[in-house]
KELUMRO-949006 format. One record per atom (N, C-alpha, C, O, CB): z, x, y. Coordinates in steps of 0.05 Angstrom, whole numbers, plus 5000, padded with zeros to 4 digits. Each point is the difference from the previous one (the first is absolute). Last residue first. Glycine has a CB too. Layout:
BEGIN
ZXY;...
//
This chain:
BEGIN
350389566864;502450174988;502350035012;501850134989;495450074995;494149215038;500650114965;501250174995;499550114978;497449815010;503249865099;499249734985;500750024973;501849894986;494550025042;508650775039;496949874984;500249764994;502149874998;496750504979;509250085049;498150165009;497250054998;498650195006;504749904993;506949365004;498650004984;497450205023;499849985025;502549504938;506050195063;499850254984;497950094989;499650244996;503849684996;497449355074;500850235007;499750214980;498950225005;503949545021;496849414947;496250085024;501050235007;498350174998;499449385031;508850064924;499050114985;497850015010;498250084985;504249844985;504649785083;500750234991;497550144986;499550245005;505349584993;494749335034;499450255030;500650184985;498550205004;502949645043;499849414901;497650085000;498750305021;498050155001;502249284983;508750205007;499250174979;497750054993;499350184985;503949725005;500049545083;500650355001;500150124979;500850235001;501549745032;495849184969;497950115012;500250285006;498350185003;501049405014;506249854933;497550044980;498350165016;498350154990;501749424985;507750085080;500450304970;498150114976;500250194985;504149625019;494349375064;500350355006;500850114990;498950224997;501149795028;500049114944;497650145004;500550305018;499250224991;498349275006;509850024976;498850074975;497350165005;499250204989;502949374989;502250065090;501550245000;499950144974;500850224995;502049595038;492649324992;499750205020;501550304988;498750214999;501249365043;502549564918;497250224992;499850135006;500150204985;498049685010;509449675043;500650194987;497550074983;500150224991;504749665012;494249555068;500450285005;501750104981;501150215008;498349755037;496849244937;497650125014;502050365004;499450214990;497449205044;508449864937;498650134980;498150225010;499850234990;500849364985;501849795092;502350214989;500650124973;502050134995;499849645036;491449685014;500250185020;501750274989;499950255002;499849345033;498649524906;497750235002;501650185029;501150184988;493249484991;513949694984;496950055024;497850214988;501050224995;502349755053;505049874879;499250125024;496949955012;497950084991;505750254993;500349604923;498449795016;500150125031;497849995011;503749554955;503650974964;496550075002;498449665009;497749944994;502450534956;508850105096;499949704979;497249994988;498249985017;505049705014;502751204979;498849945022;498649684985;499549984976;499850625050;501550564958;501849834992;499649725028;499550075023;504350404946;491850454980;499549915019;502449714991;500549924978;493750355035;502250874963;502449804995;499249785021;499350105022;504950264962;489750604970;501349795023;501649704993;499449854982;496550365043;500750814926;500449805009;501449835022;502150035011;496950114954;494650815041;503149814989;499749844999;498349905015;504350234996;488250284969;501749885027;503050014984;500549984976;495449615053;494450824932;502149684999;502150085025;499750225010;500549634927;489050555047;502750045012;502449684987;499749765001;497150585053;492550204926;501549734994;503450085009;501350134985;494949704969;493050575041;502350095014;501749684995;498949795006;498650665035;492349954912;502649835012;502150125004;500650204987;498349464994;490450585016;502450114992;502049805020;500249965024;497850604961;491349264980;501250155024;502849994989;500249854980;496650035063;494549804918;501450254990;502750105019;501250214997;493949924984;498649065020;499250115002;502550214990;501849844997;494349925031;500549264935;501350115021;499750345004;498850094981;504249495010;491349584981;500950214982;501250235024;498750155015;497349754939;498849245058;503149954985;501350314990;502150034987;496249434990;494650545096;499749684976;502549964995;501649875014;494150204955;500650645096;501550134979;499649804975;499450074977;504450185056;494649565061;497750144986;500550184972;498550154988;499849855062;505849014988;501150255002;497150154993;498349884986;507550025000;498349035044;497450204993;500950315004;501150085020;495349554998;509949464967;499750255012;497350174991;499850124978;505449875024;499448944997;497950214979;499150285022;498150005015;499149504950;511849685026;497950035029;498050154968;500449964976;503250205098;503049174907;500350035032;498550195013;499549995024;504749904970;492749414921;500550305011;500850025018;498649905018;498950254967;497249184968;503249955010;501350214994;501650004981;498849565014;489650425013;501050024968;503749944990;501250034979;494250395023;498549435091;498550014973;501349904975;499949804985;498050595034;506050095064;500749704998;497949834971;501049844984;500150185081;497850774952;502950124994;500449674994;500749884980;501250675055;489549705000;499650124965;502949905001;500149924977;496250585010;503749545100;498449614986;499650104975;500349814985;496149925055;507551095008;501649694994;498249694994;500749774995;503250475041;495950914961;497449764987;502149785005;500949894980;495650364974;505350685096;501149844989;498049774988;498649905018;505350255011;495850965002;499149735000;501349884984;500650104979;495749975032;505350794987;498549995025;499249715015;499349955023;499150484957;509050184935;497549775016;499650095030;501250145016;500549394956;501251154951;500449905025;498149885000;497650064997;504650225024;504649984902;497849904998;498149865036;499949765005;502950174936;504250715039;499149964971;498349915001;498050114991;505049864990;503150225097;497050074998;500250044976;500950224995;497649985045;509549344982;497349925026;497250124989;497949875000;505550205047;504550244895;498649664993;497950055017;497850084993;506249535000;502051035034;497950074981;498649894993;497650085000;504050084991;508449695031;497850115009;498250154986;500550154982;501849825050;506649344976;498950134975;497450155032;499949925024;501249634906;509650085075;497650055014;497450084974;500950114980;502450095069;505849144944;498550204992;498050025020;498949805010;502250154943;509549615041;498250035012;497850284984;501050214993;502449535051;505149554919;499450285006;496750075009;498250014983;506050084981;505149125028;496650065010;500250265004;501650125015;496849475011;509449834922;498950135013;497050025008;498249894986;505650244998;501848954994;497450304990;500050125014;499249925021;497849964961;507049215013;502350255006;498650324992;501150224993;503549394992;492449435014;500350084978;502150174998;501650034982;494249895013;500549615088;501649924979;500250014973;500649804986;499250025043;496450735037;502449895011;501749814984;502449994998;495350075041;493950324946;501850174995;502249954998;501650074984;496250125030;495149125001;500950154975;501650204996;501150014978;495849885017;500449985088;501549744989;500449964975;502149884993;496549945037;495350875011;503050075002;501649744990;502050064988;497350285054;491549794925;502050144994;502649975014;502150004987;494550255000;497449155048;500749884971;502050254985;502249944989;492549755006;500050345092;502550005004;501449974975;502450084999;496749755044;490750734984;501049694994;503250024994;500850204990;494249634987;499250905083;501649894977;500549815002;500949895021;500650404970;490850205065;502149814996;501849934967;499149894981;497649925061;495851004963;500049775013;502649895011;501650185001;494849774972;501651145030;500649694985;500549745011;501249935019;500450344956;491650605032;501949975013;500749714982;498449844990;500350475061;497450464915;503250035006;500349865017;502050065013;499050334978;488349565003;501950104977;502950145014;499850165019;495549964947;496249345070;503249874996;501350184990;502449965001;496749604990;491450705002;500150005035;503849855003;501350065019;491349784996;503249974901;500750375007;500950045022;502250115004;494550064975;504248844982;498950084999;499350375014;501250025021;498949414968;506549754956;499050165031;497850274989;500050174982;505849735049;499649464900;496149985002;500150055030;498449865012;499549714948;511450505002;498050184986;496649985005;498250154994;505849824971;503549565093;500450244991;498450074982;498550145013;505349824997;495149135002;500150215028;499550304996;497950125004;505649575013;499649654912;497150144995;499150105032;498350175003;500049474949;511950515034;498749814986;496549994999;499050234996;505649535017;505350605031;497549995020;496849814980;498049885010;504350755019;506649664942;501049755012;497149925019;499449805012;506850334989;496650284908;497550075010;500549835025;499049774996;497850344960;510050244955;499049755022;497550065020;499650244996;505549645006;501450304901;498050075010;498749885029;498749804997;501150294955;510249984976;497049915005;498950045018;501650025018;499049734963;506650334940;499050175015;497349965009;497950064989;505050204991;505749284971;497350044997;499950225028;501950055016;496349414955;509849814994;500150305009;497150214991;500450184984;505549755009;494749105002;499750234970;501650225011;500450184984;494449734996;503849485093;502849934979;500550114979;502250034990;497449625020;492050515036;502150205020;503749844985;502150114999;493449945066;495749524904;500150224989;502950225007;501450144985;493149745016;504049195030;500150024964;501050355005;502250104999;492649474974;502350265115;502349844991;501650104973;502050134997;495349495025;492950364993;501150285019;503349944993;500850144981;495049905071;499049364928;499950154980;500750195010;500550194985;496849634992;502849445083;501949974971;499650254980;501850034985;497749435017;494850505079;503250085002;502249934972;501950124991;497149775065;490550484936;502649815011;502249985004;501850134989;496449745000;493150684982;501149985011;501249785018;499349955023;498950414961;498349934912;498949935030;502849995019;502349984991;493149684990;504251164944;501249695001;498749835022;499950145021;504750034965;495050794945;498349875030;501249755002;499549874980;495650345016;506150344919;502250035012;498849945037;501050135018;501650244936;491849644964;500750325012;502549935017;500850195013;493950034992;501249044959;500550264971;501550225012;501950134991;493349834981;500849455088;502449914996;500350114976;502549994997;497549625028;491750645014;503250065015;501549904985;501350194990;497949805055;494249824912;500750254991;502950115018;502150114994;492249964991;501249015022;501650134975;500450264994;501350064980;497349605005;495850105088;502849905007;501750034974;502350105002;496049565035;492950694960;500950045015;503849955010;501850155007;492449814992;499049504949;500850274986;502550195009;502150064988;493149925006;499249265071;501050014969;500050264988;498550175009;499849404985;505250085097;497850124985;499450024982;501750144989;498549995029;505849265037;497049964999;498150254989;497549985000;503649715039;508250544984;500549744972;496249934994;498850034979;507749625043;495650835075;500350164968;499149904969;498350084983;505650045043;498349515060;497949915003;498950184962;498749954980;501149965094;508750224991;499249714978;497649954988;500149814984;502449995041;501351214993;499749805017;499949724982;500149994975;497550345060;509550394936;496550104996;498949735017;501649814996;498050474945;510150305034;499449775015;497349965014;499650085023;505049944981;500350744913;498449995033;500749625005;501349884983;493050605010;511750184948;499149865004;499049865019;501349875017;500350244956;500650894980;500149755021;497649784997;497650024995;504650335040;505850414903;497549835001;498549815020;500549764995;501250294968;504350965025;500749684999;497149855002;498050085011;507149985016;499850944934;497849865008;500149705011;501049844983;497450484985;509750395031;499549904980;497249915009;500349985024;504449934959;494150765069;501149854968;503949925008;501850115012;493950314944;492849705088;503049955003;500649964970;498949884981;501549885070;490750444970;501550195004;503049915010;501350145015;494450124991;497549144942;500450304993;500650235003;499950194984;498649655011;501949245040;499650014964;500650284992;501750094985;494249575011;504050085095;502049924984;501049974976;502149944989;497149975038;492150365022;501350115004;503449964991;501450204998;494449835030;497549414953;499150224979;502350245011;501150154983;492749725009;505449345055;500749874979;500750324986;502350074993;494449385006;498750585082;503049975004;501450044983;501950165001;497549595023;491450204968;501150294998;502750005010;501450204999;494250015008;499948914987;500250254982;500350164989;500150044976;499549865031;499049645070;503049934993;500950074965;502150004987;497349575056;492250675013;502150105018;503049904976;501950144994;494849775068;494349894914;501850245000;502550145002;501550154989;495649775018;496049145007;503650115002;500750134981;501649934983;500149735035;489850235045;500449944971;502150094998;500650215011;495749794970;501550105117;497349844980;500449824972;499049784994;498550645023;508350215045;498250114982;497749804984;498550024981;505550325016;507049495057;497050174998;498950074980;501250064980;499850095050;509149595018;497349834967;498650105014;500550005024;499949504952;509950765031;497849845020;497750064976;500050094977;501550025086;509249574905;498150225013;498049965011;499449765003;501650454971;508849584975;498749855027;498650365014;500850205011;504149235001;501650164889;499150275015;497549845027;499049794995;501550634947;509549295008;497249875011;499250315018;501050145018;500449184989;506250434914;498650165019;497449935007;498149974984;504550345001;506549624934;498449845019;499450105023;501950075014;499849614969;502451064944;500149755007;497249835016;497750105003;507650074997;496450875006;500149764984;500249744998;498649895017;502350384977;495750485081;501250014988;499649744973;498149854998;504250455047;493450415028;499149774983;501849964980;499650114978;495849975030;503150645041;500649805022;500149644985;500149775008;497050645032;500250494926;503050134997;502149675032;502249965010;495450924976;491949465005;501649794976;503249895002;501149774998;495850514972;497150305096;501349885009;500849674971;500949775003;496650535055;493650234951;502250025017;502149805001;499549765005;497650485017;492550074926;503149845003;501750105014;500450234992;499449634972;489050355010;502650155005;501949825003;498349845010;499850525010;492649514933;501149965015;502950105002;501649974981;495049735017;493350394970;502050285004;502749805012;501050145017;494950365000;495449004951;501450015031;501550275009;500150075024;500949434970;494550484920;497850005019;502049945028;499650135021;495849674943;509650484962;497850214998;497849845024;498650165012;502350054926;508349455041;500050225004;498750205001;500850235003;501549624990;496449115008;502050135015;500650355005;500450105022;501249444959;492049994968;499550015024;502350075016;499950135021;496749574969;504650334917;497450225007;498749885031;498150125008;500349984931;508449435022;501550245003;497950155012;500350125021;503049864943;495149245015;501250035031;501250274998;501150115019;500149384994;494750174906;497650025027;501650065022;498750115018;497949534970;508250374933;499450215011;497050005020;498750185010;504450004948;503249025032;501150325006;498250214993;500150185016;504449704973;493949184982;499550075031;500550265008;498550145014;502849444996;500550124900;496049975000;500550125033;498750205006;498649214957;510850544995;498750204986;496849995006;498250154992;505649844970;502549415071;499950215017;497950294985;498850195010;506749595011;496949214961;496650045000;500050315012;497950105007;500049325004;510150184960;498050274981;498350035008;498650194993;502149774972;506049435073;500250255004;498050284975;500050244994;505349485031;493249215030;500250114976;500550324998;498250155006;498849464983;503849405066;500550315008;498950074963;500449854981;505150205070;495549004992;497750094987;499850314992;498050084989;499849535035;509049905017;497949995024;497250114982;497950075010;505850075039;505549774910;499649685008;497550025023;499249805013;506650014980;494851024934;501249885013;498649675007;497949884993;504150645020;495749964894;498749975026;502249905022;500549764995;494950124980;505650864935;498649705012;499550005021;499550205013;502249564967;503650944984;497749984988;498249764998;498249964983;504150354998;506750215076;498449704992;497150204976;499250245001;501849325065;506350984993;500949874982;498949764988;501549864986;501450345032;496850465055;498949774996;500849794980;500049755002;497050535013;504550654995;502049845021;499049684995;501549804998;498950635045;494850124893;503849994992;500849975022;502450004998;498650294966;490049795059;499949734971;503050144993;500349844982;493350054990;503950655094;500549765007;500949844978;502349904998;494650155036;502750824940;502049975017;499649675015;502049865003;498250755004;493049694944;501749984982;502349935021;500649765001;497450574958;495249975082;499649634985;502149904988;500949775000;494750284987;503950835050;500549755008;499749834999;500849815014;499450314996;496950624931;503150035009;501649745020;502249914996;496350635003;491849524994;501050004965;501949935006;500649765001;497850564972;498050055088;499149705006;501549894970;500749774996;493650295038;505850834990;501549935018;499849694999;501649865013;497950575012;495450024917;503650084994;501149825014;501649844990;498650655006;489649224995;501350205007;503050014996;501249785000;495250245026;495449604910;501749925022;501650235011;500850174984;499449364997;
//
């Protein structure tokens, strides 16, 4: 096992403080089986670079990012990015679709790994842990677009901000780039999707085995939103809005810097 993967395990399992199973099924050892597959994609096949940790503070926090890539990587290398280049390290906890629970194996392992379905009550539970969680507001939209779509984002669903609002969560906005071309569809199989109660099946000429390209992952300041979380959809509607462009000008930032696909 590597130093660096050694060294943070150790550092989680003593914030962690459990050698069981939380009330969502969390198990903080299975880290000794996950960490160093994500280490070795995180820092030897994605290369992925981080910006902007130092944005990510303690406590209760709803991280809110755009989804791409077919296979959630993307929220992956978020996870791994918090693991291993912020310290103290913090642990995130994703918010994984419903449909999830129907896999077998599959769904027990997210929930080993700290994956929760996504509800509003468990979104709730956790942000009362003072937890650190994960949001995808664009959902299976966002990751099964297809190449010819890549950076532009769907519609956000409203459920993060009314959660914010009445939790009192900061929102810290992420651009990630890179996801779009891991794995580029061309085609959507939606009667294979409806088939198997799938929101969609992305035909890729790659299959599943993503391709090598180099992540750019920006976090944002946090953002403060105050305000009744029953509020009209109109008036939730525009404080997303101001979630979604800041995701978008961080996505403008990292098309800007970046100087390849793969570098």
């Amino acid at each position: 096992m590597h130093d660096e993967v050694r060294e943070t395990i150790e550092l989680l399992l003593e914030r962690e403080q459990s050698e069981g199973y939380d009330p969502f099924g969390f198990r903080p050892k299975i880290l000794e089986q996950v960490l160093p597959v994500a280490h070795f994609l995180y820092r030897h096949w994605f290369r992925v670079e981080p910006h902007g940790l130092e944005n990510v503070p303690d406590g209760r926090l709803l991280l809110i990012a755009n989804h791409s890539g077919q296979l959630p990587f993307d929220g992956m290398m978020i996870g791994t990015a918090l693991v291993l280049d912020r310290r103290p390290p913090r642990v995130v906890r994703g918010m994984v679709e419903r449909w999830v629970p129907t896999l077998p194996f599959v769904s027990q392992f997210f929930a080993r790994a700290g994956q929760v379905v996504g509800t509003p009550a468990n979104a709730r539970a956790l942000l009362e842990r003072e937890e650190l969680l994960m949001v995808f507001p664009e959902g299976a939209r966002g990751i099964s677009k297809t190449f010819d779509r890549r950076y532009q984002l769907e519609e956000f669903g409203l459920g993060f901000m009314r959660l914010a609002l009445e939790t009192n969560t900061p929102i810290v906005p992420i651009g990630v780039v890179g996801a779009e071309e891991q794995l580029p569809s061309f085609y959507n199989a939606k009667g294979l999707a409806r088939l198997f109660g799938m929101p969609s099946v992305p035909v890729s000429p790659t299959l599943v085995l993503p391709l090598p390209v180099k992540y750019r992952i920006y976090f944002g300041e946090p953002l403060h939103f105050e305000g009744d979380p029953d509020d009209e959809d109109r008036v939730i509607r525009e404080r997303v809005d101001t979630v979604t462009a800041a995701i978008r000008a961080l996505l403008d930032r990292g098309l800007r810097e970046r100087t390849g696909i793969f570098s």
